[in-house]
C-alpha positions in Angstrom: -41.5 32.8 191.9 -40.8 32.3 188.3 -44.8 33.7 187.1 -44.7 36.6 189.9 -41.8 37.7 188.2 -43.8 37.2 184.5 -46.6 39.1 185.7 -44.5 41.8 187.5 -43.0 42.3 184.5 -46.2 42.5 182.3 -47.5 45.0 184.6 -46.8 48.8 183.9 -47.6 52.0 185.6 -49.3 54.7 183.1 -46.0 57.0 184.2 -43.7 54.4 182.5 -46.1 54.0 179.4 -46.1 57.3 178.3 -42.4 57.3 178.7 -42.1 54.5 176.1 -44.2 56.4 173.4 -42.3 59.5 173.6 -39.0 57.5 173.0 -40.5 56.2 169.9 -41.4 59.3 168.3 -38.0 60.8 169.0 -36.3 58.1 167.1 -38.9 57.7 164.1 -38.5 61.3 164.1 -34.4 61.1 164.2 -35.1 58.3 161.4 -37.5 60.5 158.9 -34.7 63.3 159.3 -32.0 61.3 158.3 -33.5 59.9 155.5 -34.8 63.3 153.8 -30.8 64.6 154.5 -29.5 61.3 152.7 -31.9 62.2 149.0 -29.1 63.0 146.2 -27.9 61.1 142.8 -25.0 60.9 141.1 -23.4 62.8 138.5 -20.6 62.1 136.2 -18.7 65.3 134.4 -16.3 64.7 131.3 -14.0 67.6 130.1 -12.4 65.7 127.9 -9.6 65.2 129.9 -10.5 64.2 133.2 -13.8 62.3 134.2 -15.3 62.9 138.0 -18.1 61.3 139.5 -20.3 63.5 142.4 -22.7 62.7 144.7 -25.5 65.9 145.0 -28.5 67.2 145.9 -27.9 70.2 143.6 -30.5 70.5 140.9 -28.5 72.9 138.3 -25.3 71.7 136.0 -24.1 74.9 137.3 -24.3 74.3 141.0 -22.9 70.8 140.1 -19.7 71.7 138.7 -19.4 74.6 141.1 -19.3 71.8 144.0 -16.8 69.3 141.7 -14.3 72.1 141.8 -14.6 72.5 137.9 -13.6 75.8 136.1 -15.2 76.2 133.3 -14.6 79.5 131.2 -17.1 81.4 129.1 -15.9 79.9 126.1 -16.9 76.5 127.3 -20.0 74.5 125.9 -21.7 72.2 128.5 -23.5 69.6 126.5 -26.4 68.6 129.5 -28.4 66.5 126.5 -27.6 63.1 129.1 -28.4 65.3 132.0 -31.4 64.9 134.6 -31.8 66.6 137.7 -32.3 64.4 140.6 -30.9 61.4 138.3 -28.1 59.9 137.6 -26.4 61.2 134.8 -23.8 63.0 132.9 -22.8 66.2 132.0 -20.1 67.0 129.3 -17.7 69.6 129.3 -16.5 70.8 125.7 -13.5 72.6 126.2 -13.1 75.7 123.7 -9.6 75.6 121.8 -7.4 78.4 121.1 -6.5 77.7 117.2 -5.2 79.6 114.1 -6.0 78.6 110.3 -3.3 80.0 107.8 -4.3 79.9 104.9 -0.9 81.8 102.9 -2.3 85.1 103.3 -2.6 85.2 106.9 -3.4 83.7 110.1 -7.2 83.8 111.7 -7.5 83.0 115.4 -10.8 81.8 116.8 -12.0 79.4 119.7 -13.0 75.9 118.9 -14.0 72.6 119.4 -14.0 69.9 116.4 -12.0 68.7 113.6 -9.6 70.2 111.6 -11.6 70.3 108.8 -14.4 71.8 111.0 -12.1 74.6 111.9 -11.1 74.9 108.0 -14.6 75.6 107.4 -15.3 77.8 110.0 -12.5 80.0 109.2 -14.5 80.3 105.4 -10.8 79.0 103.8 -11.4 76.4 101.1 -8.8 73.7 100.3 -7.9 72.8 96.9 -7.5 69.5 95.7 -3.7 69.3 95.6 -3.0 71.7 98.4 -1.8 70.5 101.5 -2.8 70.7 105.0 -0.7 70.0 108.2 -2.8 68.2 109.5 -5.0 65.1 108.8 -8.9 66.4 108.3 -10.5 64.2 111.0 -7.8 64.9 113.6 -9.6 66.8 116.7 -7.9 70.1 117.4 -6.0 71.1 120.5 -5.0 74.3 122.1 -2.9 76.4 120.6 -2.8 74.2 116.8 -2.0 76.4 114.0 -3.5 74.6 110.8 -1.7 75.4 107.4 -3.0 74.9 104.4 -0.1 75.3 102.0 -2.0 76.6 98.4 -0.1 74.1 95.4 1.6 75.7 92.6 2.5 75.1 89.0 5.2 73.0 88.3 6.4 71.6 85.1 8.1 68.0 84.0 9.7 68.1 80.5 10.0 64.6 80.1 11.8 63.7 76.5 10.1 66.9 74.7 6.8 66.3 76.2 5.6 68.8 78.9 3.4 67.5 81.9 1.8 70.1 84.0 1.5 69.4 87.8 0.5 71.2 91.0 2.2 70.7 94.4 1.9 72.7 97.9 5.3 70.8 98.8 7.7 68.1 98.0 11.2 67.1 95.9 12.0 66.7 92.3 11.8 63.2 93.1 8.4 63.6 94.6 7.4 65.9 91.3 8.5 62.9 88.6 6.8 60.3 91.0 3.2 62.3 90.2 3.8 62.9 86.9 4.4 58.8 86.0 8.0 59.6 85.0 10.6 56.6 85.8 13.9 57.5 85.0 15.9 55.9 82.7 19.7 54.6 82.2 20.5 57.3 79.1 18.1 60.4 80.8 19.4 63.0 82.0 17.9 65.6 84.8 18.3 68.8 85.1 17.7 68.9 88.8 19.1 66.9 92.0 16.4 64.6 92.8 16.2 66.1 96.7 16.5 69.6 95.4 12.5 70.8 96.8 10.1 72.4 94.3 9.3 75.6 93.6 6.7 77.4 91.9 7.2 77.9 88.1 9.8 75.4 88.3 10.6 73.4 85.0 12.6 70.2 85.6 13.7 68.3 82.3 14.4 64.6 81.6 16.2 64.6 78.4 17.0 61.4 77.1 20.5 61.5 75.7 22.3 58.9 73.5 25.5 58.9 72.3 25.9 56.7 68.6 29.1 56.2 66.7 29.1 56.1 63.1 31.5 55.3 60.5 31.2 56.8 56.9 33.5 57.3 53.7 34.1 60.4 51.8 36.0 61.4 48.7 39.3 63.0 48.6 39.2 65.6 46.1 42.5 64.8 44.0 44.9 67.8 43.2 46.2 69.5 40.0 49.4 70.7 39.0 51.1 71.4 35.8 54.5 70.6 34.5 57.1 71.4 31.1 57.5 68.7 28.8 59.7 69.1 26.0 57.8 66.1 24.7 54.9 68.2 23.5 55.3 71.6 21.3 55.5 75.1 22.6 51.5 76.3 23.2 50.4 72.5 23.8 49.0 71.4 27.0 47.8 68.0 27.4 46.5 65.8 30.6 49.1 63.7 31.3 48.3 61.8 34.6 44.2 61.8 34.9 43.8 62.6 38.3 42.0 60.4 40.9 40.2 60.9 43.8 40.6 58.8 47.1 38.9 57.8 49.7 38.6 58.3 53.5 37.1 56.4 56.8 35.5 58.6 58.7 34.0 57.4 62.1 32.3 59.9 64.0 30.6 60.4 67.6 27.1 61.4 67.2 25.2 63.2 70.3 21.4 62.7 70.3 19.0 64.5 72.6 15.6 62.9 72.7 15.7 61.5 69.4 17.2 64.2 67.7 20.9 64.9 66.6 22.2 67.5 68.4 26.0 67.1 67.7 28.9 65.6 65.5 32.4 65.4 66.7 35.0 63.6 64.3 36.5 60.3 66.3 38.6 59.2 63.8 40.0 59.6 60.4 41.7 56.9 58.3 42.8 57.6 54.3 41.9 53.7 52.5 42.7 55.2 49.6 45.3 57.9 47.9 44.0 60.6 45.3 46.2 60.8 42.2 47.2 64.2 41.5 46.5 65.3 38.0 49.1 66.6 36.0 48.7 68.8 33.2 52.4 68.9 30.6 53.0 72.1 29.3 55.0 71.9 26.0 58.4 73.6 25.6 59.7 71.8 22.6 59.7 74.5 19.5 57.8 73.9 16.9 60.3 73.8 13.8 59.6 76.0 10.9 58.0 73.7 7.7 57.2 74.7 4.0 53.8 73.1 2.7 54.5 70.8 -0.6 51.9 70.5 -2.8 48.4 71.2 -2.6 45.9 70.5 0.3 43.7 67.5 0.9 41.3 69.6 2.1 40.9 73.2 1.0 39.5 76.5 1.8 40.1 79.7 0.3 38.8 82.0 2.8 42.6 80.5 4.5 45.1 83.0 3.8 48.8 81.6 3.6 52.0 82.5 3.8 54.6 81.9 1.5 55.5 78.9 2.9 51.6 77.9 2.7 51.6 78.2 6.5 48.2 80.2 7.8 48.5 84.1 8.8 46.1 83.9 10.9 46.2 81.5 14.4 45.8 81.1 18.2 48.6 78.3 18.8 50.3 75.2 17.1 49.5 71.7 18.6 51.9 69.4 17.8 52.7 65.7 17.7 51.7 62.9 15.8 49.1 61.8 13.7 47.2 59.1 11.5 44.2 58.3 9.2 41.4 56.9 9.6 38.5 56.2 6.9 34.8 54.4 6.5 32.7 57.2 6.9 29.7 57.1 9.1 28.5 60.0 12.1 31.3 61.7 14.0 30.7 61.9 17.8 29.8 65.4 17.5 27.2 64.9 14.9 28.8 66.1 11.5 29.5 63.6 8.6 32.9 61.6 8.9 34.2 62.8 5.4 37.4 64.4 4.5 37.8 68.1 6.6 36.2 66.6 9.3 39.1 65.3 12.0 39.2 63.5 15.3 41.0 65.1 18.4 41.4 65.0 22.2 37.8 67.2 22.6 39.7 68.5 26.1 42.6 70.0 24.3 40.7 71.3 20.3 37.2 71.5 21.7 34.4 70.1 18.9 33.8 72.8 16.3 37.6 74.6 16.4 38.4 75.7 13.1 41.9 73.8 12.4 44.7 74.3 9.3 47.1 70.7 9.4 50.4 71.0 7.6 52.9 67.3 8.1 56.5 68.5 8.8 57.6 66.0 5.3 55.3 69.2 4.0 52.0 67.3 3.1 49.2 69.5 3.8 45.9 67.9 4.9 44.7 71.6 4.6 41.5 72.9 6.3 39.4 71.3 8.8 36.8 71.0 11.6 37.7 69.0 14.8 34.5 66.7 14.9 35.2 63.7 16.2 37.0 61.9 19.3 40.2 60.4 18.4 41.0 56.6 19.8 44.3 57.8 20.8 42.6 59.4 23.7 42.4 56.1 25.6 45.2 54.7 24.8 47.9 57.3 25.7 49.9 57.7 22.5 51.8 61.1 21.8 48.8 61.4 19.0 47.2 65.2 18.3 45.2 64.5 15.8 43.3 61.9 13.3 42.5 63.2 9.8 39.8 62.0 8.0 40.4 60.4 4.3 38.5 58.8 1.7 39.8 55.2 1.4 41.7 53.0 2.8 45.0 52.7 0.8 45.2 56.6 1.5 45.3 55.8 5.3 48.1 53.6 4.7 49.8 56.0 2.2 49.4 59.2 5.4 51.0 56.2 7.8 52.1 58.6 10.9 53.5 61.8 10.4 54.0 64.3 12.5 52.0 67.5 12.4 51.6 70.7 13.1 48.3 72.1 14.0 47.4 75.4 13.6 44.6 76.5 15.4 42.7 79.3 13.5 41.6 82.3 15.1 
């Protein structure tokens, strides 16, 4: 049973066999088709934004984004340098940007793709080195970016006299002493807030300002006065009490400005010594009337005389009293110390002034020149005048007397 059923089976009628080969082409044929339908690659397209991946059979970057569902404006760039048709591969979409580049004097709009800096340069606007852009150079742009390029200006730092020129687009005061190196001190002064901002043609100053006290004496010019004494004669004046000149503390507040002083104010003032006043006496005693005895020591004829021997001719009397000196020698004003020749108070008979000295016992020294400085000067005495006289024992025998001294005209 078993190998009639084996050969049964192995034998075929030609009907069946051509069956059988029919069937066979139908599904190689089925097969081939199916195969030819299933021949694409795939493509991946970048905007930037998004990334898709297609499968396609298309053999144009136009056809391909077309069937991704892509828009892509005429403004668009397709960069197909990693394209291949019928391969794998990639197309890239550079999206065009809408951007503006002001450059102070106006706005230009264009489309772009790039840097910042790119789009600098294509808008032909050149950047200077301290001007200042809104954005950072190498950062990409994006639809719809205005770029700014804000043009610097001149702005000035007086810093203790010294002027440092700058240029800034933008900033503070602060900002402006930070680039020119300027620290501020504890005695500066500025003129500006430090967050007031900048502007062009600006001049900020840092003045250095010190304040210094200082502590100085100065005279005090003594006064004069006058006063009657019936100690001396009418038409005598004599310096009585020398005046003196005192002395003050002075302490003053002195303002300087960079160095230099700007201004004094007085703090303080504080007398450490009194001024004298001078005092001048003006005589008022009268001068009694005497009659000359005997003939003059010293003589002149060109003197004309009263009957009482008393001069005609004079300015004013100085009175008081007097001595005699001898031993010969230079006077002080230069002339021989000899007899005519007399010593006075210079400040009261000035060197030179023809003089006529009559004693009120009546002895008449006679005619002479007032040549030298008396000693009575410094030492205060009530003395007008010293004559001059040949020895000693004729000091002794003039003593003191008082005269009258004529002074001629």
């Amino acid at each position: 049973m078993i190998t009639k059923i084996k050969n049964k089976a192995k034998a075929m009628t030609p009907f069946k066999k051509v069956t059988a080969i029919v069937l066979v082409l139908v599904l190689l044929s089925t097969i081939t088709a199916y195969a030819a339908d299933s021949a694409g690659y795939y493509v991946e397209l970048d905007d930037g934004v998004n990334k898709t991946t297609v499968y396609t059979k298309a053999e144009s970057a136009d056809e391909i984004i077309k069937e991704a569902g892509i828009e892509v404006s005429a403004l668009d760039v397709l960069d197909l340098s990693a394209f291949a048709p019928g391969e794998d591969s990639k197309i890239t979409i550079k999206r065009s940007k809408f951007v503006g580049v002001n450059d102070g004097r106006g706005t230009v709009y264009f489309t772009f793709d790039g840097s910042v800096a790119g789009a600098i340069k294509a808008a032909d606007v050149e950047v200077g080195e301290n001007d200042l852009v809104n954005y950072d150079s190498a950062t990409q742009v994006s639809d719809g970016m205005i770029i700014s390029v804000a043009r610097a200006f001149p702005v000035v730092v007086r810093y203790h006299g010294k002027h440092i020129n700058l240029e800034m687009a933008v900033g503070t005061v602060a900002d402006a002493l930070k680039k020119a190196g300027v620290t501020l001190g504890k005695d500066d002064v500025l003129s500006h807030d430090l967050s007031e901002v900048v502007s062009t043609g600006m001049v900020i100053f840092v003045d250095e300002v010190i304040y210094k006290e200082k502590t100085e004496t100065k005279n005090i010019p003594f006064d004069k006065t006058t006063k009657k004494s019936d100690k001396f004669t009418i038409g005598t004046t004599k310096v009585t009490t020398k005046g003196v000149d005192g002395e003050k503390e002075i302490t003053y507040k002195q303002k300087y400005v960079n160095g230099e002083l700007i201004d004094t104010v007085v703090l303080s003032e504080k007398v450490t010594k009194k001024p004298v006043t001078q005092v001048t006496s003006v005589g008022t005693k009268k001068i009694k009337p005497v009659r000359a005895k005997g003939e003059p020591i010293s003589a002149n004829a060109s003197v004309k005389l009263d009957k009482n021997g008393v001069p005609v001719n004079y300015t004013r009397i100085v009175s008081g009293s007097s001595t005699a000196y001898y031993g010969g020698g230079t006077t002080a004003s230069g002339r021989p110390a000899k007899v005519g020749n007399v010593a006075v108070d210079p400040r009261v008979i000035p060197y030179g002034t023809p003089l006529y000295i009559i004693a009120t016992d009546g002895t008449v020294y006679g005619y002479a020149i007032a040549a030298d400085t008396g000693g009575f000067v410094y030492n205060g005495t009530n003395t007008v005048v010293d004559v001059y006289l040949d020895t000693y024992n004729e000091c002794v025998q003039w003593g003191r007397k008082t005269v009258n001294v004529y002074v001629l005209g």
